[in-house]
Every structure is written in structure tokens, then in C-alpha cells.
N, C-alpha and C positions, 0 to 999 in steps of 0.2 A: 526681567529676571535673568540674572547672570546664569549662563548655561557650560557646564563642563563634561568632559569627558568620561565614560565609564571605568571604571577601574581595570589594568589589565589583570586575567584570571591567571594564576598558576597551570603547571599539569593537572595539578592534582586539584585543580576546580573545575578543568576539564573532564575531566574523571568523572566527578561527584554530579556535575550536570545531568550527563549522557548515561552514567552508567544505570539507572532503570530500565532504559533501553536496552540493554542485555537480557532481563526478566522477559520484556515487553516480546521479543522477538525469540527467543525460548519458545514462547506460546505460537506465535506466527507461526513458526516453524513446525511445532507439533501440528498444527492444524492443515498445516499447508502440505508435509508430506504424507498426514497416515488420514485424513479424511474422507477420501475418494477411497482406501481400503475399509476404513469402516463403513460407511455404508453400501459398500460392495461388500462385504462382511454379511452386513446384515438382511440382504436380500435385492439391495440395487443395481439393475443393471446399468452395463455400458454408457447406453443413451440417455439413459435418467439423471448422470452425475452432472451434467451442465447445470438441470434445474434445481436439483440440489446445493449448488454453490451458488445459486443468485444472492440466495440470502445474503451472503458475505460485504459483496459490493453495494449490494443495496441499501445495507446499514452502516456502512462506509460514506454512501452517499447522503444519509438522512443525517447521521449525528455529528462528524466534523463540523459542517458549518455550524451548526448549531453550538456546539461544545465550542470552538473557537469564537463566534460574536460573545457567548455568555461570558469568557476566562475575560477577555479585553473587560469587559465589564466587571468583576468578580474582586475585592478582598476580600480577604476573613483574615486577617490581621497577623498574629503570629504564622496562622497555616498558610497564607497569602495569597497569591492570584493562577498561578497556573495548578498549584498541588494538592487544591483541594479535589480535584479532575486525575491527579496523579494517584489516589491514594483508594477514590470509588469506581474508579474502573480495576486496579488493581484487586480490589477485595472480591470484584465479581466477576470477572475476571479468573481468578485464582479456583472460582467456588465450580465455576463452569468446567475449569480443567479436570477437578476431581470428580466432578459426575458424569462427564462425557465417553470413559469408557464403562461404565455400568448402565448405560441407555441399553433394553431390553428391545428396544425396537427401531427401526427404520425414521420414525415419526418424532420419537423422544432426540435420536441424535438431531434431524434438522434443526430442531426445537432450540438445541443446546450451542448449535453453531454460529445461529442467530443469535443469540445471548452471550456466546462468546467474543464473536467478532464485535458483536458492539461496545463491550465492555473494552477490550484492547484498543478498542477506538476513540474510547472518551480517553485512555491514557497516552493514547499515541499523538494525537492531534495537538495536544498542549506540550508536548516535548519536542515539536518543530519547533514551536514559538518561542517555548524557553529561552532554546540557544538564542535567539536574538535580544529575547531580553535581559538577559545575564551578560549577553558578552560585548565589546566595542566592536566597531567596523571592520577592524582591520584582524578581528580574531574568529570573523566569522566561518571564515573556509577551518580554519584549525578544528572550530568547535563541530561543522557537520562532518566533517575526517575522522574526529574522533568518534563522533554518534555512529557513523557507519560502518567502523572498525568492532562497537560495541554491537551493532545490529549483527555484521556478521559472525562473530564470535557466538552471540547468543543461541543463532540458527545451526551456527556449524552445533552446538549444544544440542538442541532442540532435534536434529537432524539426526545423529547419530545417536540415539540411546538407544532405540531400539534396536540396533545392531551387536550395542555392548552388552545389553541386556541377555540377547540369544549367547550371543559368544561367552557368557557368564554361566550359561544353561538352564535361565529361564525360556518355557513353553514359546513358541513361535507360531502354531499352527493350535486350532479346537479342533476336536472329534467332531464332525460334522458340522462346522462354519462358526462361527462368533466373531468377537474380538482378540488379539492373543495376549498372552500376560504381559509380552513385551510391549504392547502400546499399551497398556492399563497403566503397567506401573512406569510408564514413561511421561504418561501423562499426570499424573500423580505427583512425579518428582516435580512435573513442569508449570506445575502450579504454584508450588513452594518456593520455588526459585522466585518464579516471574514477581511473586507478591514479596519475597525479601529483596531485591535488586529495584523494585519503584521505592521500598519504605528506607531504604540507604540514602537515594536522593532527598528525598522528604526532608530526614534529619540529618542530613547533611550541610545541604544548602538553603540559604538566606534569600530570599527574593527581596527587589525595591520596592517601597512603598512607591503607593501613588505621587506624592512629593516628591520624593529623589526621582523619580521618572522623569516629570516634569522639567528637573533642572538639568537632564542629559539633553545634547544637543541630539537635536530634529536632523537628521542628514536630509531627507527625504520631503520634500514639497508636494502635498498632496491636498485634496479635498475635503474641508469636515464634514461631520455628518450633516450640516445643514444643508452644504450644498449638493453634496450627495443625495440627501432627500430632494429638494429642488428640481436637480436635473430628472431625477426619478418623475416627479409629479408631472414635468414636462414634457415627457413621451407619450408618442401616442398608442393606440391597443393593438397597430396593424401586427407588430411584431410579434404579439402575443396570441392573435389570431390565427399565424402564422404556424406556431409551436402545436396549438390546436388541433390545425389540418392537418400536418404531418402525425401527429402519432392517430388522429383517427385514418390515414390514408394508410401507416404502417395493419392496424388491428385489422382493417376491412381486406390488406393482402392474405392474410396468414390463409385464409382458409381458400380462396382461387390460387395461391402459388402452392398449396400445400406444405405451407412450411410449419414448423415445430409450435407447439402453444407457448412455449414460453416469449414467443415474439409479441405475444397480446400483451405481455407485460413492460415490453417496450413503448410500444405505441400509448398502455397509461400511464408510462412517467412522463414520456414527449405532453400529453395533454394536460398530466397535470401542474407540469410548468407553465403551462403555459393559462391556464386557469391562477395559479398562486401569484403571479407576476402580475396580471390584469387585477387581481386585492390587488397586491401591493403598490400598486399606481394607485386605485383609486383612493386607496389607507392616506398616499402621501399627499395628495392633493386634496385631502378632505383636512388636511395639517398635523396628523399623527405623527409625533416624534419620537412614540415611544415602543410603537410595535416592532418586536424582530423582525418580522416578514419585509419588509419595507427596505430596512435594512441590510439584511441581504441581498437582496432580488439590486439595491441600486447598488450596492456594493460591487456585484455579482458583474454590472455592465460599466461598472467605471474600474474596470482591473488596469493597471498599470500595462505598456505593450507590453514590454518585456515580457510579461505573466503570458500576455495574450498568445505570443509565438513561442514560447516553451511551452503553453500548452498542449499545440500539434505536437511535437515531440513525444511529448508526457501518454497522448493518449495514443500511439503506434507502438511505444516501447512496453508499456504496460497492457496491451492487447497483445504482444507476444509471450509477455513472464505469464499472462491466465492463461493463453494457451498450454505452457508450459507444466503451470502447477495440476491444472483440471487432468491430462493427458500423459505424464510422464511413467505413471504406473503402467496404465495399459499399454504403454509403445514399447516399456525394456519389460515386461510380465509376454507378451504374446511375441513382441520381433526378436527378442532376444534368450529367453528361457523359453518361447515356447507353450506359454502357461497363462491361458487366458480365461480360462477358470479360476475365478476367486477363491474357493473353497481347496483347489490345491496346494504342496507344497514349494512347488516349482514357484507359483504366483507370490506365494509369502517371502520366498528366497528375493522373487526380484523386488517384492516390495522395500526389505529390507535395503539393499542396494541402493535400490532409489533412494533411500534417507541418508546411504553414504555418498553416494553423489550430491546430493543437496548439501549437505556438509562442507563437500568439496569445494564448491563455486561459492558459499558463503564463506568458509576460510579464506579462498581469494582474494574474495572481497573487501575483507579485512586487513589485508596486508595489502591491499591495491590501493584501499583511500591512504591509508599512509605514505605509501611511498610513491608508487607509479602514479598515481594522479595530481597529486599536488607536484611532483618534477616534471611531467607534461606538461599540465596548465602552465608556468612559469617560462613554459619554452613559445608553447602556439594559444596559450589561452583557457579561457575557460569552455567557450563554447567548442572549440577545435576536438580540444579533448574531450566532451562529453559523446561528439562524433564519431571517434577514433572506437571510444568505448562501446557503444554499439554497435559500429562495426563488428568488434571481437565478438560479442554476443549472438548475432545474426551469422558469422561466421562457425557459432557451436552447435547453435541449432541444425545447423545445414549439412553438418559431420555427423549427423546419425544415421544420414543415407549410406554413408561409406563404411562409416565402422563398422564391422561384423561382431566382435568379439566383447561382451560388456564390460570385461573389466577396461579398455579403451578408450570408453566413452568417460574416463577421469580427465581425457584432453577435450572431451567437449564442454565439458563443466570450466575450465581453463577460461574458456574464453564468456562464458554465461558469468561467470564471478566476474571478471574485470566490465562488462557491463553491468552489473547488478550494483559495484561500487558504483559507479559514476554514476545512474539511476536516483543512488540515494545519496549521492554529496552533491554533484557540481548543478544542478537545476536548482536548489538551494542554495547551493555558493552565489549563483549568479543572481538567483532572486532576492539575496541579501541586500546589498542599496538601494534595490530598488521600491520597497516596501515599507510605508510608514508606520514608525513604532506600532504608533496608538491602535493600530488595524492589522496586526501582524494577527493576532491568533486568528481573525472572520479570513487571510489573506489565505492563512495557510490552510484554512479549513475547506477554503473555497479551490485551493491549488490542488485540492483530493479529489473534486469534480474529475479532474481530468483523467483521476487515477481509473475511480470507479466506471463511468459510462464506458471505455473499452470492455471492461470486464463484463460488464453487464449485456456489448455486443458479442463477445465470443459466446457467453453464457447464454443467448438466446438465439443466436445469428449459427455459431459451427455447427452444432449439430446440423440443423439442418443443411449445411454446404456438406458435411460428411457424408449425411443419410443422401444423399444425393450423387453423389460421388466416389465417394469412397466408403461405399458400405462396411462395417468390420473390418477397417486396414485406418487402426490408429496412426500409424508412423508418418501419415500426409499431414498429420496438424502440427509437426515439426518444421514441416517445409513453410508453410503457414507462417507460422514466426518467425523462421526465417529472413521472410518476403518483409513483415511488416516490423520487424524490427529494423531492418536495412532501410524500411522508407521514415522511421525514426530521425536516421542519423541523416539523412537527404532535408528533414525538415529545419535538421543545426543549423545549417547552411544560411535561414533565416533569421539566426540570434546572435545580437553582436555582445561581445562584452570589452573590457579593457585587457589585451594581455600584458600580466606580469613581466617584468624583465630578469632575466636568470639571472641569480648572485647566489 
């Protein structure tokens, strides 16, 4: 079969790609700065809000892969192969945001957070992949520049309404504790948005059929599923045995070190990987070619290096941004106003801020994939730059010891935006050639792994280094990411790519 080229996209297909990803990160962003208020809203404490955001990652962890092996697999013909994924996380998604500030209780929110984050997750996971199926080789970095441009804009959105909202002289605070109208109706707008900005993509663009796929040329030399099953069936169970002992030796510490309950929840994912993976050997060697299970789990251990050493990265940088999102209300609400009571106004004031900070370092970011990262890369590379980039990041973090004064901490957001672009372009950029078509959505679903398990360490692991340490003095879990963002950018050091040469 004669094999050619993709077509090259305009702006304005770049545009219509990505731009759902502005809805999609709208939501992010509602959730990500006012979540830890509302359920401190609603009667949770300090210590509680780790176990309350597990959910988030943990449905991160469960449905990407799954949602990315199903799209690789998926027409539906006119609706095609990634946007049928675009269109029902979108609607539930959407439905989530309008009920999540009317949760009457503590219980009803977790409830809603886990229903949210998974529905932006069946949308978010197939819009990695897009871009590579839509675009040629050489449009790849253009097309995550521009997704992260859209991501940031969406959050800087998402980030600041509640602040417009007050400033407009809607309610900021309840007569003894709730929700305030400013996140009700912020979440409200933010749902409308999110679900018109994926239904733009949808009818806008044209996906290839399985045919035309077929006739693009293959950059990438990889393994089919057969021998992927194969090599699967071929392994033996020590590895998995392995996975076993560890999360039962993690469950059996929790109670002699005295650490937090939500570590029991670590030790049964460790087991139950390692339980799923022992199927999935034996699935493949009994000659099943058609179970998912199999399929990921061999998918899962024939990653591409590349993947394998961006991984370490992936999982240090995004163990600093959880720290970040879980901790940023209570470090500028108690270090910096003062007000470490939720049911104050002082606390609602710094809450508010926090969502204009967030703003900030997502606006950044937006103009950072544009301009400053793609003129780096071109000078030291792709990997150089994503280094550089956390760098700045590990350096914001670490300016909240110094600064006194909140409005100042807009120069530590500075440098957390120019990380948070590179986070979300150049780990993509670079895993662009590396990755074969046919397995790009189980690739990228499976590159979430690495997003989620940090999260899921801070989420079960800080508190208790907090409760230990640093009792009631939020402001140490800045330093925290600091440390582990900075050993991020130390892990670049192990990813090579080709650098561009400047013209």
C-alpha cells in the first residue's frame, strides 16, 4: 500500500482541534482552586482534604487507560473515533458542574468529584491523542503549544470568576459557613462553557477514517498486538509477586509507623496490580486476544524508553503541582491573611486570591507555550527546555518562604506558569515520534500513570509527613515541591531528544 503524508493543518485547524480543551480545563480549574474550599465549606478539616482528593487521581488512574485502548479501537463513523469520548464525558461532565455547588453535604460533594474528574477524564484522555492523529510529524510541537495555550487560557477562565464575580457584588461569604454564590455561580457558568467548547470541536472537525489511517506513513517501528501479547504470555509471575509484597508490606506499616489511613489505600492498588497483571499473563498465555486486561498490562511493560525516562520526570513534577493544588488555600488563608478558619471572611478573601493566582501562572503558561518554549527548544532542545522549565517552577514554589506580602506572590505564580506550560507541551512534544500511531490513545492513557500515582503519594503519604512534622504549619508543603520539583528537572538530564536548530 502506497503510504503518504498527512495533510498540513491551518491555524485555524489548530484552533478547532484543541479548542475543547479550553471548556475541558475551565472545569480543571473550577475544581482544582475552589474544591479544598468547599469541602472546608462544608465541615472538612485541614487533614481530611488529602483523602478527599484521592478520588480525583484514582479515577484518572482507572479511566484513561481504559478510554484510550477503547478510542484506538472505536468508529462510529460520521462521529468517528476519538469524539464520541469527546462529547460523553462532556455532557457529564457539564451535569457534574451544575450540581456540585448544591451538594447539601460533605458526602454528596466527594460523591460529585469523583463523577467529575472522571467524566473530564474520558474527555481529556482522547484529546492528547487527537493531536497526533489529526496532525503530521512535523506539526506536532505546534499542535501541544497550541492545546496548552488553550488549557491555560481555559484555567486562567476557570481561575478567576470567582473573584469577578465578588468584584461584580455577588455574596462571597454564608451566614454561618456553605458555599458562596461566587463559586455556585462560577461553577454553573463553568459548565456551559466546558460542554459548548468540546461540542465546537466535535462539529468542527473531520477525523480519518480507519482507511485513510492506514495509508499515512508509520514513522514509528513498534510491536503489534500479537507480539505484545507474546512477550506478555512470556513472563514469568515473580514480577507480579513482587507488586503483591510491596503493597501488602506498605498496608501492614500503616498501623506500627502510625501513619494516615489513606496509606491502606496505597498498599491495595500496589496489590491490585499486581493481582490484574498475574490475569493478564495468564489471559495471554491461555491465547486470548481479545481481552483489555492483557492488553494493557503488556502494553503497560513494552513502553517505548523514551516514555520510560520521561516518566521519572512526570511523576516528581506532578507530585509538586498536587501538593500545590491540595495546599495552596491553607498556606495564603493562615501565612498570609491570617485566617485559618474556613467559615471567616479573611479565609474567603484569601480564597479568592488563590483563584487569582491560579489565573496568573495559567495565563503564563499560555503565552509561554507560544513563545518562550518553542524559542528555547530551537536553541537547547526539547529535553533542555523542559529542565529549564522546572527549574522556574521549583524556584516559585520556594519564594513563598520569602515573600511576606500576598499580593507578591504574582512573581511566584511567574515561575509555576512557565513550568506548568512545559509540563503540558514539551513531554508530549518529545513523546510525539516516539509513539506508534495505531497505540497512541492506550500510550497516552497509559503516560497518565505517571501523572496519577504521585498524586495519589502526596494524597496518602503528606499528611502524614505533615502530622508528623509539621503540625498546623501548611507553608512546609511549599518547600516540599519545591525539593521535588527541582528533582524533576535533575531527572531531564536522562531524556534525550533531537535539538532543533534556530532559524
Amino acid at each position: 500500500m502506497t503510504t503518504v503524508e498527512k495533510p498540513r493543518q491551518s491555524f485555524a485547524g489548530l484552533w478547532n482541534i484543541s479548542f475543547g480543551f479550553f471548556g475541558i480545563q475551565i472545569g480543571f480549574a473550577l475544581q482544582n482552586a475552589n474544591m479544598s474550599r468547599i469541602f472546608q465549606s462544608l465541615g472538612s478539616s485541614l487533614d481530611d482534604l488529602p483523602a478527599l482528593w484521592i478520588t480525583a487521581p484514582l479515577t484518572g488512574l482507572l479511566v484513561q487507560p481504559i478510554v484510550g485502548h477503547m478510542s484506538d479501537r472505536t468508529w462510529l463513523g460520521r462521529l468517528g473515533r476519538r469524539r464520541p469520548y469527546f462529547l460523553a464525558g462532556a455532557i457529564l461532565a457539564a451535569l457534574s458542574l451544575f450540581l456540585m455547588p448544591l451538594a447539601p453535604v460533605l458526602l454528596m460533594a466527594a460523591v460529585l468529584l469523583w463523577t467529575l474528574d472522571a467524566s473530564l477524564n474520558i474527555s481529556m484522555e482522547p484529546f492528547r491523542a487527537f493531536v497526533g492523529d489529526m496532525l503530521r510529524k512535523d506539526q506536532h510541537t505546534a499542535g501541544y503549544a497550541v492545546q496548552t495555550a488553550f488549557i491555560g487560557a481555559g484555567a486562567v477562565v476557570g481561575s478567576i470568576f470567582p473573584w469577578l464575580l465578588e468584584s461584580m457584588g455577588v455574596a462571597n461569604e454564608v451566614p454561618g459557613g456553605g458555599i458562596p454564590d461566587t463559586v455556585r455561580y462560577s461553577f454553573w457558568f463553568g459548565g456551559a462553557a466546558l460542554f459548548a467548547a468540546v461540542l465546537w470541536t466535535i462539529v468542527s472537525t473531520k477525523e480519518y477514517s480507519p482507511d485513510e489511517m492506514a495509508r499515512f506513513t508509520e514513522s514509528v517501528d513498534h510491536p503489534d498486538s500479537a507480539q505484545t501479547l507474546g512477550a506478555l504470555a512470556a513472563r514469568g509471575l515473580g514480577g507480579s509477586l513482587v507488586w503483591i509484597a510491596a503493597g501488602a508490606l506498605v498496608a501492614l506499616s500503616v498501623a506500627p509507623l502510625g501513619l494516615e489511613k489513606e496509606v491502606y489505600l496505597l498498599g491495595g492498588l500496589l496489590i491490585t496490580y499486581g493481582l490484574a497483571s498475574i490475569i493478564a499473563i495468564l489471559l495471554a498465555r491461555s491465547g486470548s486476544t481479545t481481552n483489555m486486561l492483557s492488553h494493557i498490562v503488556g502494553d503497560f511493560s513494552g513502553m517505548p524508553t523514551v516514555m520510560k525516562r520521561l516518566a521519572v520526570a512526570q511523576f516528581f513534577s506532578w507530585s509538586a503541582l498536587f501538593i500545590m493544588w491540595i495546599n495552596t488555600t491553607p498556606v495564603v488563608a493562615q501565612n498570609f491573611y491570617g485566617a485559618a478558619d474556613p467559615a471567616s471572611a479573611g479565609y474567603q478573601d484569601a480564597g479568592n486570591w488563590v483563584g487569582v493566582l491560579f489565573a496568573i501562572y495559567n495565563g503564563v503558561a499560555a503565552i509561554a507555550a507560544l513563545t518562550l518554549l518553542p524559542w528555547l527548544a530551537a536553541r537547547v532542545g526539547k529535553a533542555r527546555t523542559h529542565m529549564i522549565g522546572l527549574l522556574a517552577g521549583s524556584a516559585g514554589y520556594a519564594s513563598f518562604f520569602i515573600i511576606r506580602d500576598p499580593q507578591w506572590l504574582v512573581l511566584s505564580e511567574i515561575g509555576v506558569g512557565i513550568a506548568w506550560a512545559s509540563i503540558l507541551a514539551m513531554p508530549y512534544a518529545i513523546l510525539a515520534g516516539s509513539l506508534p500511531q495505531r497505540k497512541l490513545g492506550i500510550y497516552m492513557g497509559l503516560f497518565n500513570i505517571f501523572i496519577v500515582i504521585p498524586q495519589l503519594l502526596v494524597a496518602t503519604v503528606m499528611g502524614s509527613i505533615m502530622n508528623a512534622f509539621f503540625p498546623g504549619e501548611p507553608i512546609w508543603t511549599m518547600l516540599a515541591a519545591a525539593i521535588v520539583m527541582a528533582l524533576a528537572a535533575v531527572a531531564m538530564l536522562w531524556v534525550e531528544d533531537e535539538p532543533r536548530k534556530a532559524g
